[in-house]
C-alpha positions as CSV (number, residue, x, y, z in Angstrom):
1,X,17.1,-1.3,-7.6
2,X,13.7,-1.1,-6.9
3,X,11.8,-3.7,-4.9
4,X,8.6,-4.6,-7.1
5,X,5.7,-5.9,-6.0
6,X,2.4,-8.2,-7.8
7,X,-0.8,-7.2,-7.0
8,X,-1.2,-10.5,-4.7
9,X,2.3,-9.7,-2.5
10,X,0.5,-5.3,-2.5
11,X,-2.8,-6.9,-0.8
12,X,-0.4,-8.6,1.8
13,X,1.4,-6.1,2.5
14,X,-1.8,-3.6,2.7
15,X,-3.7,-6.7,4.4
16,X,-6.6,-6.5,1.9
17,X,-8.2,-8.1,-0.7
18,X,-6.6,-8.5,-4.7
19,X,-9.9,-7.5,-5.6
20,X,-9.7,-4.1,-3.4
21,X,-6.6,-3.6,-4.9
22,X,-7.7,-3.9,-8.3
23,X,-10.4,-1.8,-7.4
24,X,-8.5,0.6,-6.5
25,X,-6.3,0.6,-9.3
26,X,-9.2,1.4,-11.2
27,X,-9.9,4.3,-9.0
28,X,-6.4,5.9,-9.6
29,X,-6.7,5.8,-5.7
30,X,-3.3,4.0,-4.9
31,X,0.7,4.3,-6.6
32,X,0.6,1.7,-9.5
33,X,3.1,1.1,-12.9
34,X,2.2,-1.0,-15.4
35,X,4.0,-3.0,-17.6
36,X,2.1,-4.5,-20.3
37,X,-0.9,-5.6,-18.6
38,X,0.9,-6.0,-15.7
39,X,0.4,-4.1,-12.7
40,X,2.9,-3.8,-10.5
41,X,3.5,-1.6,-7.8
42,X,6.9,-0.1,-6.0
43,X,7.0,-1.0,-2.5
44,X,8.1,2.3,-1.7
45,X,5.8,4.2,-3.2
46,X,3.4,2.1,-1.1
47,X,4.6,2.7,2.4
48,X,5.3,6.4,1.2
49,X,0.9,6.2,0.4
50,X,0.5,4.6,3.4
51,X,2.2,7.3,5.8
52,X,0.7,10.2,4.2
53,X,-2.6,8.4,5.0
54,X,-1.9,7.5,8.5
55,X,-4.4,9.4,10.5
56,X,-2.8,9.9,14.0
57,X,-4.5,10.4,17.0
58,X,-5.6,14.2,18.2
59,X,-3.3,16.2,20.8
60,X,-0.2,14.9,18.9
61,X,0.5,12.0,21.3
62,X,1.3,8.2,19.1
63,X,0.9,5.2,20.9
64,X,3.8,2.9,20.4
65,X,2.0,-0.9,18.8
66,X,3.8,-3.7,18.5
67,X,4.4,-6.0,15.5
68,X,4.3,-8.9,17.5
69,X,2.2,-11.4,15.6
């Protein structure tokens, strides 16, 4: 089953704002559904659009970060 997420739980997860995310909605710039006037968006779909714009850094080499908050 898929793991759905409301435009308020996307800008979390993307840390921005529900009104970039709508904007961007708008823009057909980011992986949406809707369902009625829902939008709703597969989380996914969302870290699949967030990997393929990862920029790394030249010469190939990552840096490891940490998540620790």
């Amino acid at each position: 089953m898929k793991h759905l997420l409301t435009v308020k739980e996307a800008a979390e997860y993307l840390r921005l704002a529900e009104s970039t995310i709508y904007k961007m909605v708008s823009r057909r710039d980011i992986p949406f559904m809707k369902i009625g006037t829902r939008v709703i968006f597969d989380l996914e779909m969302l870290a699949e659009w967030v990997e393929a714009h990862t920029v790394h850094p030249v010469g190939g080499k990552r840096r490891r970060v940490s998540n620790a908050a």
